[in-house]
VMD Tcl script that builds the backbone (N, CA, C; Angstrom):
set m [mol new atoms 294]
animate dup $m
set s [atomselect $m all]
$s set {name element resname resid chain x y z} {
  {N N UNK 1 A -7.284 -6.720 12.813}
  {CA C UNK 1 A -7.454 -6.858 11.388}
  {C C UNK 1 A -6.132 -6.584 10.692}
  {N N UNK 2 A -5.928 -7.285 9.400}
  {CA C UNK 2 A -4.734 -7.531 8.934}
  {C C UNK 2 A -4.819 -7.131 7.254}
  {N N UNK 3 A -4.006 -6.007 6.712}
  {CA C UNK 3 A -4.673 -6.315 4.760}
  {C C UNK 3 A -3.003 -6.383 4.343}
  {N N UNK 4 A -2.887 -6.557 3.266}
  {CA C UNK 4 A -1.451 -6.902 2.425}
  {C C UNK 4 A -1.237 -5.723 1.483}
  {N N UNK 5 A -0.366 -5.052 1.708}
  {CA C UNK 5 A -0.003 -3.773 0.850}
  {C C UNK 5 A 1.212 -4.056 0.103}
  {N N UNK 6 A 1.709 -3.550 -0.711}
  {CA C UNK 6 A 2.711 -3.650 -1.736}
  {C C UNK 6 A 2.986 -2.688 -2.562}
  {N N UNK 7 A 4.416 -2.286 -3.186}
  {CA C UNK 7 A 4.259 -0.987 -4.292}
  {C C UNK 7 A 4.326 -1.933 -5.883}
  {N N UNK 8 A 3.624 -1.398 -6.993}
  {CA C UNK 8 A 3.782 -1.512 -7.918}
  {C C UNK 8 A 4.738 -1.537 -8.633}
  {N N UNK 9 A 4.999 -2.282 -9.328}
  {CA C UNK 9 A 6.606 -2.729 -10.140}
  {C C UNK 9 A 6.894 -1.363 -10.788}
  {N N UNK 10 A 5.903 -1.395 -11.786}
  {CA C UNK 10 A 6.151 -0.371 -12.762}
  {C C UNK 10 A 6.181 1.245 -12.824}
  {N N UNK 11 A 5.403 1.477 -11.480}
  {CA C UNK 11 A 5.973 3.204 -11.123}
  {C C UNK 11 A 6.076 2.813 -9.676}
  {N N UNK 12 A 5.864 1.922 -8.740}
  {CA C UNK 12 A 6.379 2.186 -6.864}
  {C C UNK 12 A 4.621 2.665 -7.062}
  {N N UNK 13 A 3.645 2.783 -7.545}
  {CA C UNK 13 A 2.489 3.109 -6.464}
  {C C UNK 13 A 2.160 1.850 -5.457}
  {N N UNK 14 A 1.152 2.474 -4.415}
  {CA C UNK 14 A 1.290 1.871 -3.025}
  {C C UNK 14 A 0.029 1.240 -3.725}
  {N N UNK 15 A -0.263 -0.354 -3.568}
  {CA C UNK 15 A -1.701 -1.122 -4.100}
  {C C UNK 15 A -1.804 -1.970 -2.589}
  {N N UNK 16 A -2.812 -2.454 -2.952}
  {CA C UNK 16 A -3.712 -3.035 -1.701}
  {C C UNK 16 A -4.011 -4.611 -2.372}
  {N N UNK 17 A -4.257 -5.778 -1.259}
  {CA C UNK 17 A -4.224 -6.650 -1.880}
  {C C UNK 17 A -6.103 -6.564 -1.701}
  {N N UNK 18 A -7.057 -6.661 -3.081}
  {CA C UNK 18 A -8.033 -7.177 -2.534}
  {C C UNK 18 A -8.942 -8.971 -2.416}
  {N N UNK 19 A -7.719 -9.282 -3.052}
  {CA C UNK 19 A -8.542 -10.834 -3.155}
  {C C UNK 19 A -8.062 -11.431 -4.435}
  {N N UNK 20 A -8.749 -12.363 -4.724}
  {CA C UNK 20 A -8.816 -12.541 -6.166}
  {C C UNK 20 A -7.159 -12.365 -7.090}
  {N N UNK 21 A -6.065 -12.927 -6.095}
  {CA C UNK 21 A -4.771 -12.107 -7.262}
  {C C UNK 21 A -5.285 -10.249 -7.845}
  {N N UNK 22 A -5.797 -9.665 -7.413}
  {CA C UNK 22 A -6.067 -8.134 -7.988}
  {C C UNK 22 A -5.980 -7.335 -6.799}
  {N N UNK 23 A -4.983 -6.353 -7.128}
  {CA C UNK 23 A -4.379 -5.475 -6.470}
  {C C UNK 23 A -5.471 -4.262 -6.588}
  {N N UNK 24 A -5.145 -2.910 -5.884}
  {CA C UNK 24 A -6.036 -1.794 -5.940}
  {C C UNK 24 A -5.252 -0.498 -5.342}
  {N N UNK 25 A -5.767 1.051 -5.851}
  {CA C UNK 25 A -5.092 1.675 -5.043}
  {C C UNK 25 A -5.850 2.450 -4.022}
  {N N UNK 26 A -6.825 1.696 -3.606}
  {CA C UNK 26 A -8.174 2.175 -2.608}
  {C C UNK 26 A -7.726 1.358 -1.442}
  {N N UNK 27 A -7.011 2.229 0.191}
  {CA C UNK 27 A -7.130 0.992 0.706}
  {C C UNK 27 A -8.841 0.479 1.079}
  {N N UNK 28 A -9.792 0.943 0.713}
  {CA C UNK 28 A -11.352 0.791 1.594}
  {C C UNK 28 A -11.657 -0.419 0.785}
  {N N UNK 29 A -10.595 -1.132 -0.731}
  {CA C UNK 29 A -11.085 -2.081 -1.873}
  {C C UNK 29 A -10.322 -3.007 -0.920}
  {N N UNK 30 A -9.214 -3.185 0.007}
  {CA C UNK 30 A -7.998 -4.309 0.562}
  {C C UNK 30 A -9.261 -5.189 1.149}
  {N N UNK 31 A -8.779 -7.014 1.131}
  {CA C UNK 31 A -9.309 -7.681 2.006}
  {C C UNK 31 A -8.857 -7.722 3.568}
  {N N UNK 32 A -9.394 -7.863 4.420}
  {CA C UNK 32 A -9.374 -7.824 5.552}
  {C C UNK 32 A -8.880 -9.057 6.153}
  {N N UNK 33 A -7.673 -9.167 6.694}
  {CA C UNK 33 A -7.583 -10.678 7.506}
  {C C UNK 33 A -8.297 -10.537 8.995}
  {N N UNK 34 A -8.631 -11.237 9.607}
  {CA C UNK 34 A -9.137 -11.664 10.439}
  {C C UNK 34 A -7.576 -12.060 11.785}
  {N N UNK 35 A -6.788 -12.439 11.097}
  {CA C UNK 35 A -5.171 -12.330 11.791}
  {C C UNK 35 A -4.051 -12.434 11.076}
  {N N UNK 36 A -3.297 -12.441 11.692}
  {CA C UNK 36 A -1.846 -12.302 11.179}
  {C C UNK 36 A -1.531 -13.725 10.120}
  {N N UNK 37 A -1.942 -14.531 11.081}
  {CA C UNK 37 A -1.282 -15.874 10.003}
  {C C UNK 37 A -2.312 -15.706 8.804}
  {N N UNK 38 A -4.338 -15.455 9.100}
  {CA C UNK 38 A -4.052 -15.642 7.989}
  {C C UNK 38 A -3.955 -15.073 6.672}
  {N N UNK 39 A -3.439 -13.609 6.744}
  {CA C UNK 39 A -2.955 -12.841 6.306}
  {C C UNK 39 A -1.449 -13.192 5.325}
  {N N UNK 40 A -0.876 -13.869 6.294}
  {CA C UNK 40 A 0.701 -14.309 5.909}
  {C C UNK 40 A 0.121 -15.478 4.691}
  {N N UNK 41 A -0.230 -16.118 5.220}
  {CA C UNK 41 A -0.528 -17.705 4.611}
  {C C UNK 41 A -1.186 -16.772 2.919}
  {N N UNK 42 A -1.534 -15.730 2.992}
  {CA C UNK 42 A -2.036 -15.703 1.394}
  {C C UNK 42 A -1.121 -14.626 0.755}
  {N N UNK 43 A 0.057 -14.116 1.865}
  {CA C UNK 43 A 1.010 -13.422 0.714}
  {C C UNK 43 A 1.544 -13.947 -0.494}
  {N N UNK 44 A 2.173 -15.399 -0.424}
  {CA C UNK 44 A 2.494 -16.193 -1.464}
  {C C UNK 44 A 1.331 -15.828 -2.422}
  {N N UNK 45 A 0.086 -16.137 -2.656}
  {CA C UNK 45 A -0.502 -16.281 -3.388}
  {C C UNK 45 A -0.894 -14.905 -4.098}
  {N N UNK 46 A -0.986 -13.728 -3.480}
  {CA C UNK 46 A -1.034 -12.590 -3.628}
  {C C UNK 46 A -0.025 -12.023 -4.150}
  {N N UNK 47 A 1.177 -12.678 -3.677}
  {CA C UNK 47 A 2.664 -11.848 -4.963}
  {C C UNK 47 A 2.415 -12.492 -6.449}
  {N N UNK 48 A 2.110 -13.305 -6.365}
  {CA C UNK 48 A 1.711 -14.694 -7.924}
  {C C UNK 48 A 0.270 -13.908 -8.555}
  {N N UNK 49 A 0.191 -12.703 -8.985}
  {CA C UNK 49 A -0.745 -11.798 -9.206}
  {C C UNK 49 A -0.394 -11.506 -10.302}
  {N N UNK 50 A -1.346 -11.070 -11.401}
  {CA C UNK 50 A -1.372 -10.377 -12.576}
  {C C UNK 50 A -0.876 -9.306 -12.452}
  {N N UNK 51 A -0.154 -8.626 -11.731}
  {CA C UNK 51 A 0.004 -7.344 -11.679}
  {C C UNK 51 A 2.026 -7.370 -10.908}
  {N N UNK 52 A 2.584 -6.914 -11.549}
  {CA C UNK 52 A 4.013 -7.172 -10.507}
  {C C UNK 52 A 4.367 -6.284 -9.934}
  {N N UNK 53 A 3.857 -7.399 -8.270}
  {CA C UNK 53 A 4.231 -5.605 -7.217}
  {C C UNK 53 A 5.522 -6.559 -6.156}
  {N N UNK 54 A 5.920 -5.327 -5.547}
  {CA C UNK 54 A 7.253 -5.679 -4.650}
  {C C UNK 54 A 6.916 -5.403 -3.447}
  {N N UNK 55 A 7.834 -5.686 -2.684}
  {CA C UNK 55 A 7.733 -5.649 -0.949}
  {C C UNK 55 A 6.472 -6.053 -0.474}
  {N N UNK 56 A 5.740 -6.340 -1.029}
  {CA C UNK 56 A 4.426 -7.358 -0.496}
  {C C UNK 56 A 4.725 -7.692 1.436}
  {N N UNK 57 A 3.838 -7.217 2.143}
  {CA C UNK 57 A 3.863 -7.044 3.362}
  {C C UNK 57 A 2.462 -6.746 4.209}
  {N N UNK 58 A 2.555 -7.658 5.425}
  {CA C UNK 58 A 1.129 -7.500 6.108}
  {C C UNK 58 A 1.417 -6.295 7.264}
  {N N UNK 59 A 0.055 -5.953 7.330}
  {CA C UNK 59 A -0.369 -4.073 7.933}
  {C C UNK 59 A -1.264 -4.655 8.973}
  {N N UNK 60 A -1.619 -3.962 9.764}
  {CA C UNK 60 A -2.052 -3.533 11.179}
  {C C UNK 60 A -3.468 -2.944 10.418}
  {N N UNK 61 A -4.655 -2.616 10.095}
  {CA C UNK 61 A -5.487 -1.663 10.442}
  {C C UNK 61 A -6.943 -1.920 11.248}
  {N N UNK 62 A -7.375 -0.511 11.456}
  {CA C UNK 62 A -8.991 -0.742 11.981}
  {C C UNK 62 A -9.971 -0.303 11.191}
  {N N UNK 63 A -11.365 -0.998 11.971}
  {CA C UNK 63 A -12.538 -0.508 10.606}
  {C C UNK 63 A -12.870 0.766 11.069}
  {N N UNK 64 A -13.260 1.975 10.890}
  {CA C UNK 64 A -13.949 2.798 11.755}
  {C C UNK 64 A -15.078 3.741 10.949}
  {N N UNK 65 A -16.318 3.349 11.192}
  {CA C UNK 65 A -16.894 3.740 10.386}
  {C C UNK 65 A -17.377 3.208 8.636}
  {N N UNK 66 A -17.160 1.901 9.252}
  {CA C UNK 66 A -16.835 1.079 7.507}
  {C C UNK 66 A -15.863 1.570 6.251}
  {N N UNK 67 A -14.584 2.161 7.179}
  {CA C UNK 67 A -13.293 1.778 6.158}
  {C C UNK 67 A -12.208 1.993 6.700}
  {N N UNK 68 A -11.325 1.871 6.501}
  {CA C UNK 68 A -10.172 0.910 6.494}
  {C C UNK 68 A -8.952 1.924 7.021}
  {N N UNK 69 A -8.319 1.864 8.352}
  {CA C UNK 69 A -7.489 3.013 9.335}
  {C C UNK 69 A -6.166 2.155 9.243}
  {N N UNK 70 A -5.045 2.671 8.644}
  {CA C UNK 70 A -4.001 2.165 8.626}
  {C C UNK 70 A -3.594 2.303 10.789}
  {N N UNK 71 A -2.976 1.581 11.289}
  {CA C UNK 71 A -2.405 1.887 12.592}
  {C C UNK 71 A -0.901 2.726 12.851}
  {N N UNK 72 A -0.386 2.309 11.759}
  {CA C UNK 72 A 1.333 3.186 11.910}
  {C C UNK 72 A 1.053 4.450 10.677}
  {N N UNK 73 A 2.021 4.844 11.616}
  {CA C UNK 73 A 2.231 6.286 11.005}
  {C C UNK 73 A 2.756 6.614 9.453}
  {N N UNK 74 A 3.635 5.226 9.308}
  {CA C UNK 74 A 4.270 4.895 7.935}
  {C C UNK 74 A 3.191 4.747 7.111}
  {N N UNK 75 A 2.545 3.792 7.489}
  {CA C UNK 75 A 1.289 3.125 6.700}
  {C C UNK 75 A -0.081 4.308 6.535}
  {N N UNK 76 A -0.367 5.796 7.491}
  {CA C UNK 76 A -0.979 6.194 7.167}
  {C C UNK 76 A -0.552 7.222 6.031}
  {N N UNK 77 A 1.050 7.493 6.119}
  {CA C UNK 77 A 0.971 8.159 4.986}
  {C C UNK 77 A 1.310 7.735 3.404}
  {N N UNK 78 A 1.658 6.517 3.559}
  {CA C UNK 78 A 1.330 5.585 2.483}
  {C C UNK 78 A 0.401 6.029 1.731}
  {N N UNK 79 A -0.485 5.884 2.691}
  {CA C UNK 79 A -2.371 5.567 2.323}
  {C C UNK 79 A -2.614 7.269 1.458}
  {N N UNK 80 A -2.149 8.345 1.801}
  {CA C UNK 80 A -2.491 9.473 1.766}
  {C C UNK 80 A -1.511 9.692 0.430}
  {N N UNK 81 A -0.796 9.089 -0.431}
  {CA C UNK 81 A 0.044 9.820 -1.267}
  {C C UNK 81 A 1.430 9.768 -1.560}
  {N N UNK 82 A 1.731 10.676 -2.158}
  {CA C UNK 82 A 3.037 11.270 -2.061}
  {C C UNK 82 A 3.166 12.560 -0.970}
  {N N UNK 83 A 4.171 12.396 -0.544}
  {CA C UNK 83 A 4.698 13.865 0.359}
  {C C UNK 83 A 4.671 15.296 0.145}
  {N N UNK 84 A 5.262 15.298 -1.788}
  {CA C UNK 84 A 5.443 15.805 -2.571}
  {C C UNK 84 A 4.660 16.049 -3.483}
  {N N UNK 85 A 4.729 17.304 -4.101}
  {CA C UNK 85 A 4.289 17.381 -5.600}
  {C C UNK 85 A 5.123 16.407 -6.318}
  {N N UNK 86 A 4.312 15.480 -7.834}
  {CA C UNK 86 A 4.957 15.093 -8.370}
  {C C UNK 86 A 5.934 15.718 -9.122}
  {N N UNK 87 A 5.404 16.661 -9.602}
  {CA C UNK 87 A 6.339 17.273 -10.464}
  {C C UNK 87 A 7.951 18.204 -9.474}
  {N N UNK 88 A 7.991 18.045 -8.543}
  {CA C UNK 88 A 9.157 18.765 -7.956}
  {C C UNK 88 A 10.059 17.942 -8.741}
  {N N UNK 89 A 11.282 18.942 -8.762}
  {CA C UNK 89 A 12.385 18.408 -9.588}
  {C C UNK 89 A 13.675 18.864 -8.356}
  {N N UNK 90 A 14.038 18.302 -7.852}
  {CA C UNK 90 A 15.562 18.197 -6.294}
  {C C UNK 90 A 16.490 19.177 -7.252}
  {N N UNK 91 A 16.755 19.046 -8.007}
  {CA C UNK 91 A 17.952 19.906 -8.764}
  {C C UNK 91 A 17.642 21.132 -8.763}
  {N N UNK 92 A 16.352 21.170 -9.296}
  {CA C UNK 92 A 15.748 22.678 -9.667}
  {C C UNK 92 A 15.820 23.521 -8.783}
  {N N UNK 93 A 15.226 22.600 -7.480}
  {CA C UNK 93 A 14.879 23.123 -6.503}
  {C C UNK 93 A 16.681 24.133 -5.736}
  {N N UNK 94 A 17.505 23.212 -5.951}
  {CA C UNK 94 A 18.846 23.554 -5.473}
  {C C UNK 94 A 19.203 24.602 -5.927}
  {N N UNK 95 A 18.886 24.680 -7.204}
  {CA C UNK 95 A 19.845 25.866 -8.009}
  {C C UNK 95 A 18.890 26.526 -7.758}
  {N N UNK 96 A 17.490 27.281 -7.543}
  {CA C UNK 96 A 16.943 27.924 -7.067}
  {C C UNK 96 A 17.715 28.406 -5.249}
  {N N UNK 97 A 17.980 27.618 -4.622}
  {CA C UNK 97 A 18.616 27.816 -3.730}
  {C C UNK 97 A 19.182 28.590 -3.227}
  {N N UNK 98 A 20.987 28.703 -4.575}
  {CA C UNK 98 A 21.631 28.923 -4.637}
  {C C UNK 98 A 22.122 30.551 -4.847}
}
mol reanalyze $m
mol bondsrecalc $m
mol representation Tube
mol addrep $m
């Protein structure tokens, strides 16, 4: 199984392609390809979306349990977030450091 992930133009969130040109940030909402091509064959149509997202790219997952298992390690923590608190600030954090 194959779904189309992408980040959002306007802040980088991680969206899911579900169909229909409409993106989501559920991957359990992504359509499911059946394979790779035909997965590929509807990226075109899926970047041409009401919504402007970037790096548009096909994923690996499994069903388990009726929803949706990213396979790479990249892609599961995609799925899970940020790493971070949003609010950390790198500077702050330094001069705290220091």
């Amino acid at each position: 199984m194959r779904i189309l992930t992408a980040n959002r133009l306007s802040d980088g969130a991680v969206v899911y392609y579900q169909g229909n040109k409409i993106w989501s940030h559920w991957i359990d909402s992504a359509f499911a390809f059946a394979s790779v091509e035909e997965a590929e064959r509807c990226l075109m149509d899926a970047t041409e979306s009401g919504i402007d997202v970037v790096g548009t790219y096909v994923i690996p997952v499994e069903q388990v349990t009726g929803r949706l298992h990213p396979l790479s390690m990249r892609e599961k923590l995609r799925a899970q977030g940020p790493s971070i608190p949003s609010n950390f600030k790198a500077a702050d954090n330094l001069q705290n450091a220091a």
